[in-house]
C-alpha positions in Angstrom: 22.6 -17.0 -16.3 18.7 -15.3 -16.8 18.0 -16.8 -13.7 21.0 -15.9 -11.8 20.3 -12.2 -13.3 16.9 -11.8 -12.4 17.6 -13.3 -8.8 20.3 -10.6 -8.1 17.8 -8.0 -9.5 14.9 -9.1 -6.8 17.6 -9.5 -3.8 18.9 -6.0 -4.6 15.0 -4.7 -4.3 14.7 -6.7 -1.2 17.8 -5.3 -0.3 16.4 -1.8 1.5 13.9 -3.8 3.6 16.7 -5.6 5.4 19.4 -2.6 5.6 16.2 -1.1 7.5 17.5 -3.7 10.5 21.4 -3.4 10.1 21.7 -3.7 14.2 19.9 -6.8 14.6 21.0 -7.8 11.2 24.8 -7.4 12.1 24.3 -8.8 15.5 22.7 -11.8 14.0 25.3 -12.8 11.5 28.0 -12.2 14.1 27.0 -14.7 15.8 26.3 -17.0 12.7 30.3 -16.2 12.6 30.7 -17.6 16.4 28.2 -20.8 15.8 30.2 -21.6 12.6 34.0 -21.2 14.4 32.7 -23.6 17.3 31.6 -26.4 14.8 34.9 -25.7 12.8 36.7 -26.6 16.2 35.7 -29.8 16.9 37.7 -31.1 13.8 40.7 -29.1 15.2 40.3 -30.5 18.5 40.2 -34.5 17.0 43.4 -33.5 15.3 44.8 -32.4 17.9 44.0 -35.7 20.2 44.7 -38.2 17.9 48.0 -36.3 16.8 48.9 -37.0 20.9 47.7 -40.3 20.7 49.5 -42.2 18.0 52.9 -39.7 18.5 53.1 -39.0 22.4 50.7 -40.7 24.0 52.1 -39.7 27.3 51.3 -36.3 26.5 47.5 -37.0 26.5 46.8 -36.6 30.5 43.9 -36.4 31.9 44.6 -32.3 32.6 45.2 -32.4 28.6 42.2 -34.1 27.8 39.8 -32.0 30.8 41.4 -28.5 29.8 41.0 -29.3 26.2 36.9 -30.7 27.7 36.4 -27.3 29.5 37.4 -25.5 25.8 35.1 -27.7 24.1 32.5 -26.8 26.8 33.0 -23.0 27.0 32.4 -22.9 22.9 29.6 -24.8 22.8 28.1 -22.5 25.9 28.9 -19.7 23.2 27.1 -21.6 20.5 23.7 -22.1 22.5 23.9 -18.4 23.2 24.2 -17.1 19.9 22.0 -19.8 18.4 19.3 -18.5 20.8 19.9 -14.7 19.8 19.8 -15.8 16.0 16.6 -18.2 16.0 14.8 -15.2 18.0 15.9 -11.9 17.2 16.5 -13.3 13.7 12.9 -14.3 13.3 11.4 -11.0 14.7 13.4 -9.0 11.9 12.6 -11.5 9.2 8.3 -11.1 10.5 9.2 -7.3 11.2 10.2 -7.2 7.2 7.2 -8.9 6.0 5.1 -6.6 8.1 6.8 -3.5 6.3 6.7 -5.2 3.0 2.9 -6.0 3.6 2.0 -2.5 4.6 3.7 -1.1 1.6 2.0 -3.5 -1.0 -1.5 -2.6 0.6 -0.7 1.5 0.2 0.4 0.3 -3.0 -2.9 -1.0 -4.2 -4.9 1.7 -2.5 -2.9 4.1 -5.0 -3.7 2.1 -8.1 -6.0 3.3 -10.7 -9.4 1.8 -11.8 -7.9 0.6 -15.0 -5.6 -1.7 -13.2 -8.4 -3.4 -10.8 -10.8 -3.3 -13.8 -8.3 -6.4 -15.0 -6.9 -7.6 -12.0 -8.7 -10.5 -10.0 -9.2 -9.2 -6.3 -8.4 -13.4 -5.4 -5.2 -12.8 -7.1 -4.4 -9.7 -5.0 -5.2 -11.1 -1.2 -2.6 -13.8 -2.4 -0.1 -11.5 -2.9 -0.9 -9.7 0.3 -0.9 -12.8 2.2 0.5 -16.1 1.2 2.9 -14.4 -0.7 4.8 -12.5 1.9 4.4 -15.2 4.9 7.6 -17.1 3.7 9.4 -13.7 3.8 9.7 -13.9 7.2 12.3 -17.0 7.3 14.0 -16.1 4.0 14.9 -12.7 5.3 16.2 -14.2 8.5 17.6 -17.1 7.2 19.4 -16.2 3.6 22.0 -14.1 5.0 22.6 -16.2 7.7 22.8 -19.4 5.2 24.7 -16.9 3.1 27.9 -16.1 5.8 27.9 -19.7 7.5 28.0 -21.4 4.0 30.7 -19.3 3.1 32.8 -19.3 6.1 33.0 -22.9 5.9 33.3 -23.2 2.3 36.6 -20.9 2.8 37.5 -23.0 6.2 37.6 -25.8 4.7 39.5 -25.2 1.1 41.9 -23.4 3.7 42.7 -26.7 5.8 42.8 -28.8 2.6 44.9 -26.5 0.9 47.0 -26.3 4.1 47.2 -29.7 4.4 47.8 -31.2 -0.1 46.8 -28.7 -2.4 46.0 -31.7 -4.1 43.2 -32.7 -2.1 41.9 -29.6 -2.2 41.9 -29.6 -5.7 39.6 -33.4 -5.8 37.4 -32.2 -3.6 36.7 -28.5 -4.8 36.2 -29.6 -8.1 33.2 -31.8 -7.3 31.1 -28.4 -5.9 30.9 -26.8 -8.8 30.2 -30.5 -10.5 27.3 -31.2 -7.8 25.7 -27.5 -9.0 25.9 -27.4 -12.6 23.7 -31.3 -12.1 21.6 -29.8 -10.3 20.6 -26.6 -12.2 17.7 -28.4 -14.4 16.2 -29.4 -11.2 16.5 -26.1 -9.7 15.1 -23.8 -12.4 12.1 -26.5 -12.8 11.6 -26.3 -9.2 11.4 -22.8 -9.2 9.4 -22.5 -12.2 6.6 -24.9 -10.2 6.7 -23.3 -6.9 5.3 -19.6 -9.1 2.9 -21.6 -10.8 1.6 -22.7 -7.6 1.9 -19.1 -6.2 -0.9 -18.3 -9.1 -2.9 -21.0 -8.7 -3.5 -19.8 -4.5 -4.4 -16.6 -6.5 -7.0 -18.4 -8.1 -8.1 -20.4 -5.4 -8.5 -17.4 -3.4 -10.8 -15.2 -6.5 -12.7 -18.3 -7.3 -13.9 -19.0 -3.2 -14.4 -14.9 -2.7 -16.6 -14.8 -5.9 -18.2 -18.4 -4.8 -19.1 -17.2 -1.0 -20.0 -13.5 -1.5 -22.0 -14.5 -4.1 -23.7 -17.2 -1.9 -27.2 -16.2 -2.0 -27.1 -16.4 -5.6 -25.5 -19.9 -5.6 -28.1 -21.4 -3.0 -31.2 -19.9 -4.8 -30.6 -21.3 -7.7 -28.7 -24.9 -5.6 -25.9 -24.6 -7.3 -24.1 -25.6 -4.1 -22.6 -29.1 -5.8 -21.6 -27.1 -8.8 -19.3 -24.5 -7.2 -17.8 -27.1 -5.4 -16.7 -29.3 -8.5 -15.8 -25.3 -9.9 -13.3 -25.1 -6.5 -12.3 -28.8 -6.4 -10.8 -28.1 -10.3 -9.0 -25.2 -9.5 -7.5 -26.6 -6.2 -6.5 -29.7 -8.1 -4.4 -27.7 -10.1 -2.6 -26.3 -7.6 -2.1 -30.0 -6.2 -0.7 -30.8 -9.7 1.4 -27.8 -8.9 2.9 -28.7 -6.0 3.2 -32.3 -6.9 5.1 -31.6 -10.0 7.8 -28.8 -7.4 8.2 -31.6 -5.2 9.2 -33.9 -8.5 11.7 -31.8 -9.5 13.0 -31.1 -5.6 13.5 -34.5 -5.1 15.6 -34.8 -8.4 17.9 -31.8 -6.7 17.9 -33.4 -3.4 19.0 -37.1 -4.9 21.3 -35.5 -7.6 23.3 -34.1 -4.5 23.3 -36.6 -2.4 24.9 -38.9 -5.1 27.5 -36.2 -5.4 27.6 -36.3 -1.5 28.6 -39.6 -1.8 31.1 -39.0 -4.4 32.6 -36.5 -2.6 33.3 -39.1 0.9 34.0 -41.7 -1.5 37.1 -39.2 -3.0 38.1 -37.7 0.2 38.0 -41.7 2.0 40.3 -42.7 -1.1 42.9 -40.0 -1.6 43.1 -39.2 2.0 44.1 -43.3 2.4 46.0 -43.1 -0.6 48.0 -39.8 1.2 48.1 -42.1 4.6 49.8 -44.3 2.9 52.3 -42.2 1.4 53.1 -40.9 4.4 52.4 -37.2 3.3 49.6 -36.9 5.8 49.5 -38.6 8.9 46.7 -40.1 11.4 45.2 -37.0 12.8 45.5 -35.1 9.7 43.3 -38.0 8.0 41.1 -37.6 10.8 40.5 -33.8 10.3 39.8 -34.5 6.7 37.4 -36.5 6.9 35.5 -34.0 9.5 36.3 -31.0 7.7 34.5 -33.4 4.9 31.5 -34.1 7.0 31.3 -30.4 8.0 31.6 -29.5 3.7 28.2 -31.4 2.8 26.7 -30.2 5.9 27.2 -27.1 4.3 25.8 -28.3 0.7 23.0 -30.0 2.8 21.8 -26.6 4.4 21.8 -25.1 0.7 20.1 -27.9 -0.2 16.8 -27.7 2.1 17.5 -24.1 2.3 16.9 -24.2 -1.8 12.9 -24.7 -1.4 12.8 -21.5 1.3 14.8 -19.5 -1.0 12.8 -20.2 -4.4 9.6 -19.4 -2.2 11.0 -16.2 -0.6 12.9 -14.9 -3.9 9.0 -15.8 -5.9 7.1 -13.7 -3.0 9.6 -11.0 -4.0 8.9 -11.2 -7.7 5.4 -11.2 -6.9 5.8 -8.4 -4.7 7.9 -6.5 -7.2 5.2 -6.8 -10.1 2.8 -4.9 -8.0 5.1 -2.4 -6.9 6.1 -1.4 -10.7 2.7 -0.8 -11.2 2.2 3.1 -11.7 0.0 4.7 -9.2 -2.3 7.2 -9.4 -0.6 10.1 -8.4 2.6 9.2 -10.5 0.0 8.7 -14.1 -1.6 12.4 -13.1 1.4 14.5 -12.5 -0.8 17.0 -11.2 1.0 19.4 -9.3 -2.0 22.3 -8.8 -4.3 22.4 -6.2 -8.1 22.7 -6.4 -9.7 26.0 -4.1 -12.5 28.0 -3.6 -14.5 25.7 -6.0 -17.1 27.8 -7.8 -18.3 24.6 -9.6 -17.8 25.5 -13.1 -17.4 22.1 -14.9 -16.3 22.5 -19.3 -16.6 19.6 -21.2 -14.4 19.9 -24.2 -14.6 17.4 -27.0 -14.2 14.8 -24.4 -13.9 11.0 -26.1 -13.3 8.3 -24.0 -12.3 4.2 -24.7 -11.3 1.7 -22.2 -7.9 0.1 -22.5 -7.5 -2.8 -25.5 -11.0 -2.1 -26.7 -12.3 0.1 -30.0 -15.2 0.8 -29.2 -15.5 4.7 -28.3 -17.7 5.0 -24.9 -18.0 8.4 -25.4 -17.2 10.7 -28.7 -16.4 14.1 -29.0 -18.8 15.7 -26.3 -18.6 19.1 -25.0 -21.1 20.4 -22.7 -20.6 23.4 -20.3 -22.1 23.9 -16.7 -22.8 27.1 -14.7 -22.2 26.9 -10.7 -24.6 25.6 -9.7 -26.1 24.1 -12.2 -28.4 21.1 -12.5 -27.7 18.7 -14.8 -29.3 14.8 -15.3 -27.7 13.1 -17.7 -30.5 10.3 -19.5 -30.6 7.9 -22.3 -30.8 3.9 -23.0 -28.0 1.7 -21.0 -24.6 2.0 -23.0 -24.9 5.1 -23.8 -21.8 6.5 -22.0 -23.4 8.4 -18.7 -21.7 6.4 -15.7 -18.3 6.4 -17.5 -19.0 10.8 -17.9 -19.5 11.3 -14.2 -16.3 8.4 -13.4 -14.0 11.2 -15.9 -14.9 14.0 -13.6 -13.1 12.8 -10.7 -10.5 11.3 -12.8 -11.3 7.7 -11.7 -10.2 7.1 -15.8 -8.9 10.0 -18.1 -10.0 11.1 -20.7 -9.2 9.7 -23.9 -9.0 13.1 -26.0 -10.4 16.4 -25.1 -10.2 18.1 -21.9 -12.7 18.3 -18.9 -12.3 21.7 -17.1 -13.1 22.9 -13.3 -13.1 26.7 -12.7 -10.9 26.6 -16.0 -8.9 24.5 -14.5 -7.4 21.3 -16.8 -8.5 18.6 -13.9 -4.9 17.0 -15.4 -2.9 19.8 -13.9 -4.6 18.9 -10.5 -3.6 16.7 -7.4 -6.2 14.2 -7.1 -6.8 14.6 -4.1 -7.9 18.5 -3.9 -9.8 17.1 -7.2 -11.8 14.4 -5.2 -11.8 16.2 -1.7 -14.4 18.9 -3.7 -16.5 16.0 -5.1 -18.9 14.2 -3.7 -20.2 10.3 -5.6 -23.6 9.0 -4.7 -22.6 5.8 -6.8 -25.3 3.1 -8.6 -23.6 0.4 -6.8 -24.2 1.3 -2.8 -21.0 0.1 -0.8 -20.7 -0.2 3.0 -17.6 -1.2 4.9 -18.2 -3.8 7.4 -18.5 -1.7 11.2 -21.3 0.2 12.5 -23.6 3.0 10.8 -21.6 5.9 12.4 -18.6 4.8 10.7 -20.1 4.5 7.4 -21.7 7.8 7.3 -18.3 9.7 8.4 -16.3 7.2 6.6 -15.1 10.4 4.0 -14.9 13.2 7.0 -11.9 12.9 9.6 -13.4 13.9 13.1 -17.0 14.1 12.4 -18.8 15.2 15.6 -22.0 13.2 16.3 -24.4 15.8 16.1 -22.8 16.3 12.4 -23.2 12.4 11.4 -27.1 12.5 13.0 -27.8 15.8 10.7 -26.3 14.4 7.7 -28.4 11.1 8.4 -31.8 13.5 8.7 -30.8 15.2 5.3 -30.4 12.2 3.6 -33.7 11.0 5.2 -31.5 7.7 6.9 -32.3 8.7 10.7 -36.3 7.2 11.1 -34.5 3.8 10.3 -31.2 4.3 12.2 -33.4 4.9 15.7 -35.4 2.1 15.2 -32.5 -0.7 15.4 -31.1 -1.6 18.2 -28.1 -0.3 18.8 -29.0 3.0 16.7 -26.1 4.9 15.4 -23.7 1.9 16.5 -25.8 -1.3 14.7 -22.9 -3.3 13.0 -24.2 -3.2 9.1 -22.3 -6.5 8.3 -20.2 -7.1 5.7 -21.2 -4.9 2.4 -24.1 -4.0 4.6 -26.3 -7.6 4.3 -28.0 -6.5 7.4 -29.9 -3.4 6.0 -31.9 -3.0 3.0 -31.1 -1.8 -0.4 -33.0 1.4 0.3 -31.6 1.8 4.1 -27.7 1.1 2.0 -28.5 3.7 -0.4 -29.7 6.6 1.9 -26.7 5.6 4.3 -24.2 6.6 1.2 -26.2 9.9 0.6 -25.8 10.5 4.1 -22.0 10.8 3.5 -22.3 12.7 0.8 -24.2 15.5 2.8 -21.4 15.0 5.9 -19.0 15.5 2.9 -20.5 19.5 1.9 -18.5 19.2 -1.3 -19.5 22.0 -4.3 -19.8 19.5 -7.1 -22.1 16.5 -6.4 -22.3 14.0 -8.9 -25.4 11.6 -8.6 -25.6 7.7 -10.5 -28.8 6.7 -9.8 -28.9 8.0 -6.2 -32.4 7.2 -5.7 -32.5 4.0 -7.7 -33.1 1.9 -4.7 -35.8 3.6 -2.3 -39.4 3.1 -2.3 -41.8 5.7 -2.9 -41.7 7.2 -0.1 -37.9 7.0 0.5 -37.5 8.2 -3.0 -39.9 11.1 -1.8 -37.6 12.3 1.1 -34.4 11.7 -0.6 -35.2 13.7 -3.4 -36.4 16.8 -1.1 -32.8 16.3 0.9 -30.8 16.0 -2.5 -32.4 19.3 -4.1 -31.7 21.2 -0.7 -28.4 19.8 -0.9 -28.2 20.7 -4.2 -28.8 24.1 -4.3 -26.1 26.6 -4.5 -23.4 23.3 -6.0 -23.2 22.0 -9.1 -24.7 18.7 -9.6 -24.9 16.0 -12.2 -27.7 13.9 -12.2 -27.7 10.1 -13.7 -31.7 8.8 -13.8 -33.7 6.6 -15.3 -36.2 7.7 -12.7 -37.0 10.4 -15.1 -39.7 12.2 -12.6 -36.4 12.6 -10.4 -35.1 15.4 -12.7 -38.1 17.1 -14.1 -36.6 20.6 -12.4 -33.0 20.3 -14.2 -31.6 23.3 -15.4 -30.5 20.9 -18.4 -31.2 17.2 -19.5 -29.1 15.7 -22.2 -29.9 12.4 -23.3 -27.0 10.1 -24.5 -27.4 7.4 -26.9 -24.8 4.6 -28.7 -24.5 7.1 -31.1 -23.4 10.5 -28.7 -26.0 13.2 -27.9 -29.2 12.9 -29.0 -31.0 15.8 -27.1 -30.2 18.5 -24.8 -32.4 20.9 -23.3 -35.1 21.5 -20.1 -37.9 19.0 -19.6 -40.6 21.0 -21.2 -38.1 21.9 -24.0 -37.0 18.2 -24.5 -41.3 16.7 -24.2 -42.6 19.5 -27.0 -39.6 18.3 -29.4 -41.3 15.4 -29.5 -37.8 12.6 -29.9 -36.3 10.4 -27.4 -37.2 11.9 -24.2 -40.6 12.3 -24.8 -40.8 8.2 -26.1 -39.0 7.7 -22.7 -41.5 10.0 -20.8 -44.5 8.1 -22.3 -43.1 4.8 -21.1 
């Protein structure tokens, strides 16, 4: 009954995907309607013959017999036409509804929060995205078409028995419901395997992308053999999987076929048993048996149609957890809107803790900043500077306190007013697979060139960008393998500058660069910084020797604020870190 619940709740979700089709969709089973009455009317037209045969057999001419040829004919004509219009129209609605469900689910994830990616394997994801959503395509053709044919025939049938010896009816209709309650073990098993196996792809898929972007790594050190027998593990798993859904298919598929042979054996019986009674005759026997036939044809298309629809219904339950997931914009509930940024940032007794941990990152800091103001945040690893500048932009909130803009709450903001007014030079560089000019205006819609080439002067990236071949247009690779870690980083400051914003909030901008590099950065960064509000993560400590204000965070919260000269002639932390 759980089972049959939870089914009903997945098909009603899936339910607004395929209403979005209800032409092709009504079309379709209208003719699953006209393929199903031409197979119900062969066993009418047997009857009908051998009715003439054994009590008029001068009634079956040869006109009789063409006429009732050409009727025959003209149905199955009917049949091939609608067969054709449901095996194509009906698979471009099903691929058409995968599409949409695909292109949801990825808007989906690029609303999630950091949190939710933070424990999520990105493996686990692209199988979701992908394998999950390919067998879509033939259960949203196929299941209501398996749906109307099964029970058109199913009625057609108890109809014509009924018609015929309500007792007949009654042998044969009890053994259904017999042949499903045998089978139900099997089914729920089955089921149960084929979303194991669904995970384990998921696993498959994190444990190659971590195996192969990581491949430097494993051939410097030749671990080659041991991420293979890592791989070969995990993939025979998912064989264990499968084998163990294919066990427990194969018990369905034999327990109904034994019941498929029950169900011939009491039809051949009682409908000889009837013969011989004289309450049916010749050509009704004959229809019974075909109407029998045409039965557990129906049970056998459930049957293979069982392994579809545990795949399709499991791609929608997959689908579904993502989709419950609360995005971004529905945690914030910010509703105001972020202009004419001055760049006052308030720190108010901020504390901050990842989820399921107790360990405080961050602990009752406050800290205010002017416009304008530049601030470097310092200190030993740990201490809680990389998670501050990641509760500006709201990529987490804050735990307690409040973090203010301009007096604004930044929790009463839309995030993307928020984010559209900050700019992130981040510790970890990323560049999208394409060319240089689309990295650089990757945050600007309609960037002009001559704007992308100035940012790429500011940020010191356009010496380098002339000197490759194709300039501007030089394909970086993915994640950028094809450029240095210096040429990565000065790219990503690049954007920043194309970006303008007021508040700029710099981990470790220059972390990467050589001397020189470091040089021309940091003379583009303090022109770009002046006038905006900027926050500062170095260890670099030469890089923010002109701050307006350093505070250095330990373990244990602040342990020092002040300027540079302030901070060396009180003689604590800073100045130990300044010696070294």
């Amino acid at each position: 009954m759980k089972l049959f619940q939870t089914n009903i709740m997945l098909l009603r979700r899936f339910l607004p995907y395929l209403t979005r089709h209800k032409r092709v969709l009504v079309t379709d089973l209208f003719c699953a309607v006209l393929t199903t009455g031409c197979e119900i009317a062969l066993p009418l037209f047997v009857r009908q013959i051998t009715n003439a045969a054994v009590t008029d057999i001068a009634s079956l001419t040869l006109r009789s017999i063409l006429l009732t040829g050409a009727a025959y004919l003209v149905l199955r004509l009917v049949d091939g036409a609608a067969s054709y219009y449901m095996a194509a129209n009906g698979h471009y609605m099903g691929a058409k509804i995968e599409t949409q469900m695909r292109n949801d689910l990825f808007a989906h994830l690029q609303g999630l929060s950091f949190s939710y990616y933070d424990n999520t394997k990105i493996g686990q994801l692209m199988s979701r995205l992908t394998n999950d959503l390919f067998d879509v395509t033939e259960f949203a053709h196929h299941f209501p078409e398996e749906l109307c044919v099964t029970s058109i025939k199913v009625l057609a049938c108890l109809i014509v028995f009924a018609h015929m010896n309500t007792s007949m009816a009654a042998v044969v209709f009890v053994i259904v419901p017999l042949m499903f309650f045998a089978t139900s073990y099997s089914r729920r098993r089955m089921k149960r395997a084929f979303q194991d196996s669904r995970k384990q792809v998921g696993e498959i898929n994190s444990l190659a992308e971590d195996s192969l972007l990581g491949i430097r790594v494993v051939k410097s050190f030749g671990n080659e053999a041991k991420e293979t027998r890592k791989f070969n593990k995990s993939n025979g798993h998912f064989f264990n999987f499968k084998r163990r859904g294919y066990s427990y298919m194969a018990q369905y598929q034999t327990t109904s076929r034994m019941f498929d042979g029950l169900m011939y054996l009491a039809a051949v019986c009682f409908g000889a048993l009837l013969l011989s009674q004289s309450k049916v005759n010749v050509g009704d026997f004959s229809l019974i048996l075909l109407m029998v036939s045409t039965l557990l044809g129906s049970v056998r298309r459930i049957i293979e149609f069982s392994e579809q629809f545990n795949r399709g219904i499991t791609g929608i339950e997959r689908f579904s957890e993502i989709m419950d997931e609360l995005t971004e914009s529905q945690l914030s509930q910010g509703t105001k809107t972020l202009e004419n940024v001055r760049g006052e940032i308030d720190f108010e007794s901020v504390s901050f803790q990842y989820p399921e941990t107790d360990r405080y990152v961050l602990k009752d800091f406050s800290l205010h900043v002017n416009p304008g103001d530049a601030i470097a945040l310092v200190g030993p690893s740990g201490g809680g500077k990389t998670t501050l500048c990641n509760l500006v932009p709201r990529f987490y909130d804050v735990t307690a306190g409040t973090i203010r803009i301009d007096g604004n709450d930044i929790r009463d903001l839309t995030l993307d007013s928020l984010r559209k007014n900050i700019g992130v030079v981040q510790q970890d560089v990323y560049l999208f697979a394409g060319s240089i000019r689309e990295n650089i205006a990757y945050g600007t819609d309609n960037a002009s060139d001559d704007a992308i080439r100035e940012a790429a002067r500011s940020a010191g990236a356009e010496e380098f960008i002339q000197k490759l071949p194709a300039g501007y247009d030089t394909y970086v690779g993915e994640r950028g393998v094809k450029l240095s870690g210096g040429q990565k980083q000065r790219i990503s400051i690049a954007r920043v500058f194309l970006k303008n914003p007021p508040i700029l909030l710099l981990d470790e901008a220059t972390s990467a660069l050589d001397n020189e590099s470091e040089r021309l950065v940091q003379a583009s960064l303090e022109r770009l910084a002046k006038g905006r509000t900027t926050i500062t993560i170095a260890h670099r400590l030469t890089t923010i020797r002109h701050a307006k204000q350093i505070v250095v965070l330990t373990e244990d919260g602040t342990a020092e604020r002040g300027t540079h000269k302030q901070l060396l002639e009180a003689g604590g932390l800073y100045a130990t870190m300044w010696e070294v």
